[in-house]
N, C-alpha and C positions, 0 to 999 in steps of 0.2 A: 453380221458386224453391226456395230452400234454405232448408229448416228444420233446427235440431239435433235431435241426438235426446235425445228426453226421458229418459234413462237416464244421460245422460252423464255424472251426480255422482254413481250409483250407487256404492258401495264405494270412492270415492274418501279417500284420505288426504294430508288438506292437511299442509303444513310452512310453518313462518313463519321468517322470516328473520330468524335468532338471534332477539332481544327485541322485536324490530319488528312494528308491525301487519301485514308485507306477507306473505301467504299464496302458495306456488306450488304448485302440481302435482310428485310425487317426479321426474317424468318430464316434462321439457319440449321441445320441439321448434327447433333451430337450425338457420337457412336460410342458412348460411354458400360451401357450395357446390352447385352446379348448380342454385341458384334463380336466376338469372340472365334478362335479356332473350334467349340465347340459346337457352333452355329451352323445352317445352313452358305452357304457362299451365294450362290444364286440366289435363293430368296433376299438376301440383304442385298447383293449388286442390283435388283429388281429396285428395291426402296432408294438406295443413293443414286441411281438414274432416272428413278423415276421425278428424284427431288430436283435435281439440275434441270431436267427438262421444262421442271414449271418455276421457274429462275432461281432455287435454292443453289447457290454456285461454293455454297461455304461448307466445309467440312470441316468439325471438331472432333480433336483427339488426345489422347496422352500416352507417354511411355506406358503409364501404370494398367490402362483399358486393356482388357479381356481376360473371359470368363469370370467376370463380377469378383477380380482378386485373384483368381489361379493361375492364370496364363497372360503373365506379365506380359506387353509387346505385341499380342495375337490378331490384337485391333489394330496395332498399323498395320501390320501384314495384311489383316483385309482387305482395308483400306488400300493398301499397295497393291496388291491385285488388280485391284476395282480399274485404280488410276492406270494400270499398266495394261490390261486387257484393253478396256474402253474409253476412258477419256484422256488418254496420254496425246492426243491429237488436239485437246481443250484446255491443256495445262495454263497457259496461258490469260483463261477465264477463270480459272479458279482461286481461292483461299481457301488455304492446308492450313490448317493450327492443331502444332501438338503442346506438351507442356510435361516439364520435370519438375518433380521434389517431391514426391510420394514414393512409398518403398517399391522396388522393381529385383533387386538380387540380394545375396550375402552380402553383409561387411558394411564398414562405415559409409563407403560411396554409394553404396545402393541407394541411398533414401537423403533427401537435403538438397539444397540449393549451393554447395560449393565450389570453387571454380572447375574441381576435378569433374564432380556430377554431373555440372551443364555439358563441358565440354565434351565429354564422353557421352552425355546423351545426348545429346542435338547428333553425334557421327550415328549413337546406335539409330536410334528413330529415322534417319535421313537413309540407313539402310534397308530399314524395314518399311517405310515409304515407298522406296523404290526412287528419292527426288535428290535433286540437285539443292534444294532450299525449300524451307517451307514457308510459308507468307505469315503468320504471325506464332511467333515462339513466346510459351510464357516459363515462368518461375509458377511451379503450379499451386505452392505454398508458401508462408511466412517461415523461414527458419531461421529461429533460433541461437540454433549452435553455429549461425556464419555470418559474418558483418553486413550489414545489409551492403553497402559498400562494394564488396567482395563478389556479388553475387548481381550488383547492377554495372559492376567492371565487365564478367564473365558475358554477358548477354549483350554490353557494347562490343566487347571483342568477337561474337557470335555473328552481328551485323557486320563487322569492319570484314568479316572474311567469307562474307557473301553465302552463310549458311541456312541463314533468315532475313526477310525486308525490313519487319517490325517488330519489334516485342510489347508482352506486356507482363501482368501477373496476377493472378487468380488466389482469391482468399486474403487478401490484404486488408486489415480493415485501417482505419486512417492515419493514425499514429506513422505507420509502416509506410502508406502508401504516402502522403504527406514527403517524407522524405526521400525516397525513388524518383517522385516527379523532380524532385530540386535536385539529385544526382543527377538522372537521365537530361535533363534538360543543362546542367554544365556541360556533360559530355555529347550532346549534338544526338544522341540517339534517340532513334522514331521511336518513340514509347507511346503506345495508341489506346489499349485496355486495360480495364481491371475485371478480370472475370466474376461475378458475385452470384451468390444463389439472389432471389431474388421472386416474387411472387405476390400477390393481389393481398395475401395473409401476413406478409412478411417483409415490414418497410425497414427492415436494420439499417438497408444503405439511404436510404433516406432521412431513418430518425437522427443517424450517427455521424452526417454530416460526407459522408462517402460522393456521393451525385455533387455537392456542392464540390467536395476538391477534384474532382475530376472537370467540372466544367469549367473552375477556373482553371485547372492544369490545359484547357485543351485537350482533354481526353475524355474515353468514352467509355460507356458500361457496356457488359454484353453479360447478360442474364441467364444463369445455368439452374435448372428447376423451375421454368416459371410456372408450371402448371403443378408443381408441390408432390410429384410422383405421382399426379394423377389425381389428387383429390378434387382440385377445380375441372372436374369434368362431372355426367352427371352420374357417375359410376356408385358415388357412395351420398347419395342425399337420402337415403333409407336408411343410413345407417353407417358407421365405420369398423370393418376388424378390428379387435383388440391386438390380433397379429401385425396389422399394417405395417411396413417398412417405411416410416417416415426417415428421412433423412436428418443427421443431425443438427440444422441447421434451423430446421424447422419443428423442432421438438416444443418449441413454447406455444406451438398451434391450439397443443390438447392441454396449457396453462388450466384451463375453468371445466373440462372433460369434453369428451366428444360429441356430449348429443349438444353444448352448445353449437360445437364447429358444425356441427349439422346443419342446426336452424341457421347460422350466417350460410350454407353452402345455398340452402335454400331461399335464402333471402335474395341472394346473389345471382341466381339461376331465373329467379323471375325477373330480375333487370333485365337479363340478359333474354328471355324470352319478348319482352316489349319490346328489345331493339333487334328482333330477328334474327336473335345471334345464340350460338349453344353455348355452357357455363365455360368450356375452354377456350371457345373465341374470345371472348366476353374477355376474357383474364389476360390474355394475349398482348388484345388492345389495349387493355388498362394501362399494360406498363410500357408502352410504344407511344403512349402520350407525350411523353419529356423525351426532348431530343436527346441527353444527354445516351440515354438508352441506345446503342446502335443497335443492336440485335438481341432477340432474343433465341435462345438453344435450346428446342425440345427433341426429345431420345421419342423413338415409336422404331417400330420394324413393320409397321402396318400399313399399304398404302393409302387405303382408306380413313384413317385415320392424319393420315401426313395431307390428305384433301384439304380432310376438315379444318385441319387446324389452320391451313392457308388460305382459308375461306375468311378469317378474321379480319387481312386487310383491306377486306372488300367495307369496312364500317370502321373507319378509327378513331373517326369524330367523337365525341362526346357533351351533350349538352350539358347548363349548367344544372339542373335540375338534376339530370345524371350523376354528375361529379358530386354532389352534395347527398344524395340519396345513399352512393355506392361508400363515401367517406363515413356516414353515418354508421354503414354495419360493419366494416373493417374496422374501426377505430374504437 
């Protein structure tokens, strides 16, 4: 039977979300890919226990997760597992965030942010959880085809009936998000994040003004891709696949071709070599500078890897020489 270990809030440094009660961990854990039914089960309950143990107490999810697109839903079900073999004694300590508006079934409700979508998915998800509520619920995209209105009513009504504590919404860029904060905030709803890709390469929320309306909303970022699928690590400073699966988000990386993004990965990796730290640390900390950032969300299934990377808030400082060296080759 599984116990945590008694260390696991050791030297931990909470962050709250902008002005909000909601505490996370600097470093949280996303089961975006290969948490899947077509995955091992115990090797994956192995990684998200071993992550809790060393204070990763946050879990990320979505309707949409598992098998990378085929198997809609399979990731909470892990995920429910997990929670229901082993830490259903810890529930208590944790945050559960899932998120709708990506396609998941036939028909018009399958995919969108409408009040039918939410509500029916926060029931499906809370099934496949195994939970009574999950700790932050998002809108997991901008849609379109529904008022924005319509879709920050559906997620106040989600809080009022005690299905979720907080909400936020993932992929908003400001226009959108600008106005949710000024909805959520007439209607008293704990609106806490804006989920964004986010990375050392990739200042969109920054250039565009995003960090800025969030920290005067009182709210926070929580950062999904900060390690760019893996290129700020030192996996590819030799070089990049022409196959690589970059994400769409960060397609303007290879604007000027790869063997530039090279030499910045390199440029970058010997920062990070002077401050003792490997190219992923290094990236980690870069963006846990600004408070407004509560957490960031990196996917592994590897333990040793899930080490490493929480090896980063052992260094988060930054001197000015640093900060001006590391703007130099990012910019």
């Amino acid at each position: 039977m599984y116990k945590a270990s008694n260390t696991r809030y050791e030297n931990l440094s909470l962050r709250h979300a902008g002005k909000t009660g909601l505490m996370l961990p600097p470093i949280s854990l996303g089961l975006w890919r290969h948490y899947g039914s077509n995955d091992p089960i115990n090797d994956r309950r192995k990684v998200i226990l071993h992550a809790f143990d060393h204070g990763v107490f946050h879990f990320d999810v979505a309707n949409s997760y598992g098998n990378d697109g085929s198997g809609f839903g399979s990731t909470e079900q892990l995920l429910g597992q997990v929670l229901r073999q082993d830490l259903k004694a810890y529930r208590d300590e944790l945050v559960i965030s899932t998120k709708v508006g990506y396609e998941v079934h036939d028909g018009p409700y399958g995919i969108g942010t409408s009040r039918k979508s939410l509500l029916q998915g926060i029931d499906d998800s809370l099934k496949r959880l195994g939970l009574g509520y999950v700790d932050v619920f998002y809108a997991h995209r901008y849609d379109d085809q529904t008022p924005i209105e319509e879709t920050v009513r559906a997620l106040d009504d989600i809080v009022r009936a005690g299905k979720a504590l907080y909400v936020g919404v993932s992929n908003y860029e400001k226009p959108q998000l600008e106005q949710v904060i000024k909805l959520f905030k007439k209607l008293g709803t704990p609106f806490v994040l804006d989920q964004m890709s986010m990375n050392m390469l990739n200042s969109n929320v920054k250039d565009t003004g995003i960090l800025d309306t969030l920290r005067d909303g009182g709210a926070g970022l929580i950062a999904y891709g900060p390690l760019a699928e893996g290129l700020l690590s030192d996996r590819y400073l030799k070089g990049i696949p022409e196959t690589f699966p970059i994400h769409h988000t960060n397609k303007k990386l290879f604007a000027n071709g790869s063997d530039v993004l090279v030499h910045k990965l390199n440029q970058l990796n010997e920062v990070a070599s002077r401050r003792h730290q490997t190219l992923s640390q290094l990236s980690l900390a870069w963006l846990l500078r600004d408070p407004v950032v509560t957490s960031v969300i990196i996917g592994t299934t590897n333990i040793k890897h899930l080490d490493d990377n929480l090896k980063a808030l052992e260094h988060l400082s930054f001197t000015d020489e640093e900060v001006s060296t590391i703007d130099a080759i990012i910019n």
